[in-house]
C-alpha positions in Angstrom: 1.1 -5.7 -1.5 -0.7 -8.2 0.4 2.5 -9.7 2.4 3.4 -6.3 3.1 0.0 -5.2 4.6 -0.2 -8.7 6.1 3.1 -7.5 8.0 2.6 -4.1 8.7 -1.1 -4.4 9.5 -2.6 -7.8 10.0 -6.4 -6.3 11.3 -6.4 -4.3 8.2 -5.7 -7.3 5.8 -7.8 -9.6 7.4 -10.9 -7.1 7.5 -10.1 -6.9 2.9 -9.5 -10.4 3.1 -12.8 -11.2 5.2 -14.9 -9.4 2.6 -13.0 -10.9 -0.4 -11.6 -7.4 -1.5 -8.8 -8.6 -3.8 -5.8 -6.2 -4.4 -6.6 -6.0 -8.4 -9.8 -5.2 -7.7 -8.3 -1.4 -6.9 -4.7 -1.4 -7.5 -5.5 -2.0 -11.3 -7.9 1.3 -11.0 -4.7 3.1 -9.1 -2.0 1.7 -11.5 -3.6 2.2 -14.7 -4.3 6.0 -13.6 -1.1 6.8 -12.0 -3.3 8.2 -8.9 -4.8 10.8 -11.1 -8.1 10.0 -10.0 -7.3 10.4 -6.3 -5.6 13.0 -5.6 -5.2 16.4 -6.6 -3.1 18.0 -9.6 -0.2 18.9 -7.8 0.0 15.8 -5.4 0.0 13.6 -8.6 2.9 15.6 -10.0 4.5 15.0 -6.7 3.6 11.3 -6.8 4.9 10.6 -10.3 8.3 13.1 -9.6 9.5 10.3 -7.0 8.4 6.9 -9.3 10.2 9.2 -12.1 13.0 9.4 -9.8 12.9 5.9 -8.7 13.3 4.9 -11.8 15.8 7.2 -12.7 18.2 6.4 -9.3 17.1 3.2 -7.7 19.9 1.3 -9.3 22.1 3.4 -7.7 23.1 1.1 -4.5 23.5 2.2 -1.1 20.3 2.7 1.2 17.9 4.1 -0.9 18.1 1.4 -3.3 14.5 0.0 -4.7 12.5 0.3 -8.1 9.7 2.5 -9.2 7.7 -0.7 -8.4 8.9 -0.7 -4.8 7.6 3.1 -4.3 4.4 2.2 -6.4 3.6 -0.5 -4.2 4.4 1.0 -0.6 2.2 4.2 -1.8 -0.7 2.3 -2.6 -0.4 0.6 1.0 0.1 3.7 2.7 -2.7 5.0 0.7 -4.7 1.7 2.3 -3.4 2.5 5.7 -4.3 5.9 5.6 -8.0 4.6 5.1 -7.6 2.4 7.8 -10.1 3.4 10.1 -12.6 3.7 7.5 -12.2 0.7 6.1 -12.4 -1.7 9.6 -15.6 0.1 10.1 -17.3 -1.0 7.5 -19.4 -4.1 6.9 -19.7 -5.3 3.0 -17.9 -5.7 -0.5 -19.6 -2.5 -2.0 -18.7 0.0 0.5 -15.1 -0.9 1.0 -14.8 -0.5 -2.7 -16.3 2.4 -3.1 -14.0 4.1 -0.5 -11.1 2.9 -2.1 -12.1 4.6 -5.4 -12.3 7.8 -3.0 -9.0 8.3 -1.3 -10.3 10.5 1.2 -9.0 14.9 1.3 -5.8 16.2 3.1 -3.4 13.2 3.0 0.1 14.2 3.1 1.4 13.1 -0.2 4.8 13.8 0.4 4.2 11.7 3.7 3.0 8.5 1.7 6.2 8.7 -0.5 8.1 8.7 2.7 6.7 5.8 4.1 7.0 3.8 1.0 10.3 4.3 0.4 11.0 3.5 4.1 9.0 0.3 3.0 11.2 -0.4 -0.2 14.1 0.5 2.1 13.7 -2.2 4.2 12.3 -5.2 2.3 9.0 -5.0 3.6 7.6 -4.5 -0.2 10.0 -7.9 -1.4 7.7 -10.0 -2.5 10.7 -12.9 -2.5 9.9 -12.7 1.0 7.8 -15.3 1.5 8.9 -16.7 5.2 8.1 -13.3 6.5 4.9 -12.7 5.8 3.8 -16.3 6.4 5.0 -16.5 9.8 3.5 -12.9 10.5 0.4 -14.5 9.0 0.6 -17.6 11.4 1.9 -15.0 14.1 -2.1 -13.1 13.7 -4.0 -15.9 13.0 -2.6 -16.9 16.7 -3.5 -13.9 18.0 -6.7 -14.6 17.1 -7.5 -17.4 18.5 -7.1 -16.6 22.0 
């Protein structure tokens, strides 16, 4: 989940990063509940219908071709991304956490399952990937210095 966020949003990885907000700090809060403490009743439904059918089709070949892992993964980083602004405006550990333990109302559900599997879709959730998200990393970190 980090390389992907690294690559799809380097600001937003550095600004975790910067205040030492590791991944398992949340995902293991998000993956041990299935999302069932963030969203609503009938968006988890939603949520587990397409890992369920992930797991169910993703062997299938062709273009839609990833695990339930794959949509797990790019969900929680659209779920991150959707936070985005939120998140960059804020200053320390404890409140960064605390917003990621309340995914904020009205987030399109079906939207984040869209965008992960567009993310599974096209490798960005692979974590074999290692070339790619280093030289995105080098890439920022450029960026940055000038």
């Amino acid at each position: 989940i980090e390389k992907a966020l690294v690559y799809i949003d380097a600001v937003l990885a550095q600004k975790l990063a910067a205040l030492e907000v590791e991944p398992q700090l949340y995902l293991l809060r998000w993956l041990r509940l299935g999302f069932g403490r963030e969203f609503h009743h009938e968006d988890v439904m939603i949520l587990w219908d397409a890992f369920m059918d992930a797991i169910a089709n993703g062997t299938r070949g062709g273009a839609e071709d990833f695990s339930s892992r794959d949509v797990y993964e790019g969900v929680a980083v659209s779920v991150l991304l959707s936070m985005r602004d939120d998140i960059l405006s804020m200053d320390d550990f404890g409140s960064v956490m605390s917003r990621l333990q309340r995914v904020p109302p009205g987030i399109q559900v079906r939207h984040l399952i869209a965008r992960a599997k567009a993310m599974a879709a096209t490798s960005l959730l692979d974590t074999t990937n290692d070339s790619l998200a280093t030289s995105v990393a080098i890439s920022a970190a450029r960026g940055n210095d000038r």
